[in-house]
N, C-alpha and C positions, 0 to 999 in steps of 0.2 A: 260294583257293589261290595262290601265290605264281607271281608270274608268271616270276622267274627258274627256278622248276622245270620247266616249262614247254618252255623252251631246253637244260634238259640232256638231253631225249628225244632221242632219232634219229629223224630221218623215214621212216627203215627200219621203224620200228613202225607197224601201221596202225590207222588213227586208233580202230575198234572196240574192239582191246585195250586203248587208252592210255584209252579212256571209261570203260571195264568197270572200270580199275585206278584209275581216278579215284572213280567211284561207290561200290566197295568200301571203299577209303581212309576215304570221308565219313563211311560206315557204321561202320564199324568208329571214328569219332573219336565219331558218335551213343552208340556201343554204351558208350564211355567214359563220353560223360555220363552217360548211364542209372546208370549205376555209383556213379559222382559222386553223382549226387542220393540212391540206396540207402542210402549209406553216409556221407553228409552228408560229402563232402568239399569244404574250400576251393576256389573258385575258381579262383587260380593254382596248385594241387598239381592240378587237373583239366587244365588247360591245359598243363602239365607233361608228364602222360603224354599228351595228344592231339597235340602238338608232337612236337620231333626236337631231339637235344643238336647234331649237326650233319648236313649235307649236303655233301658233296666231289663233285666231278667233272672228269671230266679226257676225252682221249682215246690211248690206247695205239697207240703209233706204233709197228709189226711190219715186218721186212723176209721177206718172202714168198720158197717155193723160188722163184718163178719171178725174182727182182731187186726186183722193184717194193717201194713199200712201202707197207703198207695202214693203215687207222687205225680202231680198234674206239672208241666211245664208249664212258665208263666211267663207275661213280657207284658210293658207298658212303653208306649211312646209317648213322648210330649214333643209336639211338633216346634208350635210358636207363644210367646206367653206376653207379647208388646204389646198387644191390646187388652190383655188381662187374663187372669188363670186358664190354665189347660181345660177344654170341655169333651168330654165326648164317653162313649157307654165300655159297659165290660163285653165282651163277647165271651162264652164259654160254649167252645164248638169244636169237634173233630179236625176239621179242615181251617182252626185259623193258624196263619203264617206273621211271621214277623213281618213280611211285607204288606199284606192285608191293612193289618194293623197302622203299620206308619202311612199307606195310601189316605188310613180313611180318617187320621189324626190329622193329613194336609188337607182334606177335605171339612173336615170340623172345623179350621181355620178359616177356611173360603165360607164354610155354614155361617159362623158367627158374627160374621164379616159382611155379606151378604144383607142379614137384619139386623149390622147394626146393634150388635148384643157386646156388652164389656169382658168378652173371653177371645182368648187363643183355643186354638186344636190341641187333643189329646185323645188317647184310645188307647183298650187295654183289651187285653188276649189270654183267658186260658185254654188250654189244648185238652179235650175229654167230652165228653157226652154229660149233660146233666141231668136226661132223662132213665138215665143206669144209675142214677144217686136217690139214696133217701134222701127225706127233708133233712136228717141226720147230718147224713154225710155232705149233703148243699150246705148247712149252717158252718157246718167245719171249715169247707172248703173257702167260705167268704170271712174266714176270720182269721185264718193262716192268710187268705190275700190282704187283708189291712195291717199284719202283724209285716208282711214283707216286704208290704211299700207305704209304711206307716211316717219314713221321714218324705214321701212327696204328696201324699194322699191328702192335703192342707186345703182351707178354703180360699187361699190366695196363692195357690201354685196347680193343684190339679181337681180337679172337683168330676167325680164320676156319674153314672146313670148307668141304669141296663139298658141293654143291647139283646144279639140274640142269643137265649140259651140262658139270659139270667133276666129277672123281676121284682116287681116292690118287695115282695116277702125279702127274697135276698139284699136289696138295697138296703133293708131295715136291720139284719142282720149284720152286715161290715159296716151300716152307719154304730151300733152297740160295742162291733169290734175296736171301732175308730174312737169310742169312747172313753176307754179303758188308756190309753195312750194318750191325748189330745184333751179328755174332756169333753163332756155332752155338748156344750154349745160350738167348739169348730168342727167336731164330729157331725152335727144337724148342720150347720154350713156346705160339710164337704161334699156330701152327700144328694142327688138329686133323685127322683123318682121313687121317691120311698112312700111308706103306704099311708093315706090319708090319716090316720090313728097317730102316727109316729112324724106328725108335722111335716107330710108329702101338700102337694098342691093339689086341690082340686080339678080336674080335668086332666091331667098328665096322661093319664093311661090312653085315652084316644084320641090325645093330640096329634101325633104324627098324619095317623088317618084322617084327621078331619082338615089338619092343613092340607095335605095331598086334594080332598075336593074341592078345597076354596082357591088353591092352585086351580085346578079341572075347570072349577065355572068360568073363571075368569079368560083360560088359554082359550076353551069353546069359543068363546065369544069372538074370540079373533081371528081362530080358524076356521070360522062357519060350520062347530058342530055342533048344534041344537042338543042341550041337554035333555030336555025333556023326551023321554022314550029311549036315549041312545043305548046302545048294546054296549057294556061292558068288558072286559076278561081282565080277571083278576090273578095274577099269579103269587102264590104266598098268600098263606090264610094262618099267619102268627097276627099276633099282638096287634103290628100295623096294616097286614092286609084285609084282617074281620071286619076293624073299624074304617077302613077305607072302604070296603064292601056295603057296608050297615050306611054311611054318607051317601054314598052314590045311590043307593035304592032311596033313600028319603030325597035325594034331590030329582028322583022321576026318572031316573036311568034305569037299566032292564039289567041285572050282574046274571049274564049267561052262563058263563064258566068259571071255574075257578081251580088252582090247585094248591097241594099244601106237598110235603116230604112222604107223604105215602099213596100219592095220588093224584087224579085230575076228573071231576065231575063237570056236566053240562048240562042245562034243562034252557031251551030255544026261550020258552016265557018266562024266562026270567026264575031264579031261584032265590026261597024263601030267607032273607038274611037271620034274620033272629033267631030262625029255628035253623037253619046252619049251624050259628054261632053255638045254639044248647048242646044241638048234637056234636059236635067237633067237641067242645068240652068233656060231654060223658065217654064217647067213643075214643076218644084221643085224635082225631083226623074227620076230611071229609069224604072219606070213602064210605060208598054205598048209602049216600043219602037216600030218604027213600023221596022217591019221586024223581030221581036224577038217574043220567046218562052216565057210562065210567068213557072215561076219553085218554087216550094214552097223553104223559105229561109231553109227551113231543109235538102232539097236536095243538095243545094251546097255545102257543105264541103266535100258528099263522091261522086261527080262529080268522075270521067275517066278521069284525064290531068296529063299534065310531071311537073307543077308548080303549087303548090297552096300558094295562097299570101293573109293571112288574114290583112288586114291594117283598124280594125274598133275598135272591144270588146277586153277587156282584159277576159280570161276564153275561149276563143272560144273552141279551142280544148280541152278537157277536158277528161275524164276516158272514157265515152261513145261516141263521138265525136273521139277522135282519133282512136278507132278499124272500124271507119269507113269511114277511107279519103283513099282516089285510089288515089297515087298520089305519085313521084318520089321525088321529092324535094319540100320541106316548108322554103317559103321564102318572111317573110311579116314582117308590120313597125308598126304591133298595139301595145300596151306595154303590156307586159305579156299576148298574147294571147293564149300562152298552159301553163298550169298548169304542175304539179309537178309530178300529176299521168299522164296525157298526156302524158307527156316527156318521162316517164320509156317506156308507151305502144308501141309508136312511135320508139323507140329503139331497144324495142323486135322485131320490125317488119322489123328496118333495112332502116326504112325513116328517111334522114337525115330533120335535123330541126336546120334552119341556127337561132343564140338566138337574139331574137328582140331587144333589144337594142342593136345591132351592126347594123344591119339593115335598122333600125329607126335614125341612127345620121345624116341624110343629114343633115336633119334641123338647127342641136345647129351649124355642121360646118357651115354653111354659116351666123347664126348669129355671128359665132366668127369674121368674117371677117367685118360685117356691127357694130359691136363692137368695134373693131377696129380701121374703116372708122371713126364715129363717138368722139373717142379720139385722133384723130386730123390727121387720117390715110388720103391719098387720097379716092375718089373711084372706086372700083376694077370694071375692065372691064366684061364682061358675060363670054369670054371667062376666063378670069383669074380666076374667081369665080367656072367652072365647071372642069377646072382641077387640083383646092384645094381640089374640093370635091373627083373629081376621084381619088386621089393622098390619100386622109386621110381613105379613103373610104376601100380603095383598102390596103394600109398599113395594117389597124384594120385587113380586113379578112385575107391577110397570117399570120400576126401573130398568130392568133385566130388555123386556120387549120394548119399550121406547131407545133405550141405548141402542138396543139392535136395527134396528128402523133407520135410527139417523146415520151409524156410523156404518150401516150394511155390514152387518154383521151374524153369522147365526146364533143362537140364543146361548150354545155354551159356552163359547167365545165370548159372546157380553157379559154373560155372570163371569168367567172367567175374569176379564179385565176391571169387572167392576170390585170384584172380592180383594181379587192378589192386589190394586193398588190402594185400598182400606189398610190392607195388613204392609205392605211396603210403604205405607205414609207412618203408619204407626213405629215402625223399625225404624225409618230415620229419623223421626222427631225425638225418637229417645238415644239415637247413637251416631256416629260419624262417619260410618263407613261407607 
């Protein structure tokens, strides 16, 4: 690994994270090869996609309500860009690493790939808390980030979205920033998930979540678990695990448990989604819902349900973690949340584990569409929008599980081969190596 990558971390990260994001990285370049070698590809076109087009980093210098001025560490990866601009969200988190970051920029490639969408992988990282910021100090923050990667930040090189820790408000804010330099219209190009008012797409915000259940219905179906009544466990109750909660209860599942970053609640019959949702809003968390159990967050992963849907940490499942989930089918939107050794354990035990970045693509679909919209598309109606998603959603999984079928293969393995050679057909059609 490159030692100057090394130096673009924050020593705010601790050093457990940065191992963890280290060791997945490896895996996930292992997971290439494997690929590589399946599919007899070159050498340098393997190297290609285990690599990174580039790496930036900087640090974002904010002046604070209080005068002072603070300085967040920053970093953006662009993975691959031969199928078309970098995609992928900003993260603004404690624990992100450079390597995080370029894991889930290779991932973003396999995502867009996958459905078939006209982008390359990219992902970007600031290191900080954004719930210790004003709105204030948030607006600053996203407009020092467009002033510092204002010459890659283009609608034909890297095109961003949030992630966790950042949201439409702020995508609306560095779309403004991006304006000032570029001009309003590659500025609304570059920009995806921004707020309905400010030519966002309609449906965006609970895309992820509602691809994740149209993933759910479809895997049910083939692993003989009866949607209607199945018990639930939701981990992560952000943005994508609410609305993957709020799907799952409209599709007649039971969401027993759930957790978020200050907690873990359970109610056996099932708990109320919508008043979750108000309350977690007013409250800031799902702690001490009323009518609900507190459950230590160790207990949820080996919960008794027909679905478990981690949509939070990448690692979750992990060596120790997986011999201890009860649970019929795994089918969640966080980026890499079972590891390498998970996966095998999970295997041995015959629990199918649908691969997160298939999962997870509500989202970049529906920004392809406000993409789009914004290069001079009309705009797409809600319902037009959610039977794109249904429609790409749904495509990715049979491909994914018929490939696996014929070529006997497990499911991550086939997205795996089906993603990496989309993007290794595109790399050699436009070069010779």
């Amino acid at each position: 690994m490159d030692s100057t990558i090394a130096a673009m971390t924050s020593t705010e990260n601790s050093s457990h994270s940065e191992d963890l994001h280290m060791k997945m990285l490896h895996d996930e370049q292992e997971a290439v090869e494997n690929v590589g070698s399946i599919l007899g590809l070159r050498h340098a076109v393997v190297e290609r996609l285990k690599g990174r087009r580039m790496i930036v980093a900087g640090t974002l210098w904010v002046e604070m309500d209080s005068g002072e001025t603070q300085g967040f560490d920053t970093h953006l990866v662009l993975h691959n860009i031969s199928r078309g601009p970098g995609k992928g969200g900003i993260t603004f988190q404690p624990d992100v690493s450079v390597y995080s970051t370029w894991l889930k920029a290779m991932r973003m490639s396999w995502k867009t790939a996958l459905l078939n969408l006209p982008f390359g992988g990219a992902k970007h990282g600031i290191i900080g808390n954004p719930l210790k910021l004003s709105p204030r100090e948030q607006d600053k923050t996203m407009r020092a980030f467009a002033a510092t990667f204002r010459e890659i930040l283009k609608p034909d090189l890297d095109v961003p979205a949030p992630d966790r820790g950042t949201n439409a408000w702020m995508m609306g804010r560095l779309t403004d920033a991006l304006s000032k330099f570029h001009g309003i219209d590659s500025a609304l190009q570059t920009v995806t998930g921004k707020p309905i008012a400010f030519r966002g797409c309609p449906g965006r915000e609970e895309a992820t979540g509602r691809g994740t259940v149209f993933i759910a219905r479809e895997a049910a179906k083939d692993f003989n678990v009866p949607l209607q009544g199945a018990k639930v466990v939701v981990e992560g109750f952000g943005n994508v695990g609410s609305h993957a909660a709020q799907f799952f209860q409209k599709s007649g599942c039971k969401v027993i448990a759930i957790s978020d970053i200050g907690g873990a609640i359970t109610d056996p019959n099932g708990l109320d989604i919508p008043s979750l949702m108000e309350y977690a809003k007013k409250t800031g968390g799902v702690k001490n819902f009323p009518g609900s159990k507190p459950l230590e967050r160790g207990e949820l992963l080996s919960m008794r349900c027909d679905i478990l849907s981690p949509n939070a940490l990448e690692g979750t499942i992990n060596e120790k973690t997986a011999r201890e989930v009860d649970t019929k089918l795994i089918v969640g939107a966080a980026n890499a949340h079972t590891t390498i050794e998970g996966n095998k354990i999970l295997a041995e035990r015959n629990i199918p584990n649908i691969p997160d970045f298939m999962v997870g693509a509500g989202g970049v679909c529906v920004s392809h569409l406000e993409w789009q919209y914004n290069k001079g598309g009309r705009v797409p109606k809600i319902e037009e929008v959610n039977a794109e998603l249904e429609y790409r959603m749904m495509t990715a999984y049979r491909d994914v599980y018929d490939f696996s079928k014929s070529e006997k293969l497990d499911l991550q393995t086939a997205a795996n081969v089906i993603s990496i050679k989309r993007v290794a057909d595109a790399i050699m059609a436009r070069s010779s190596i």
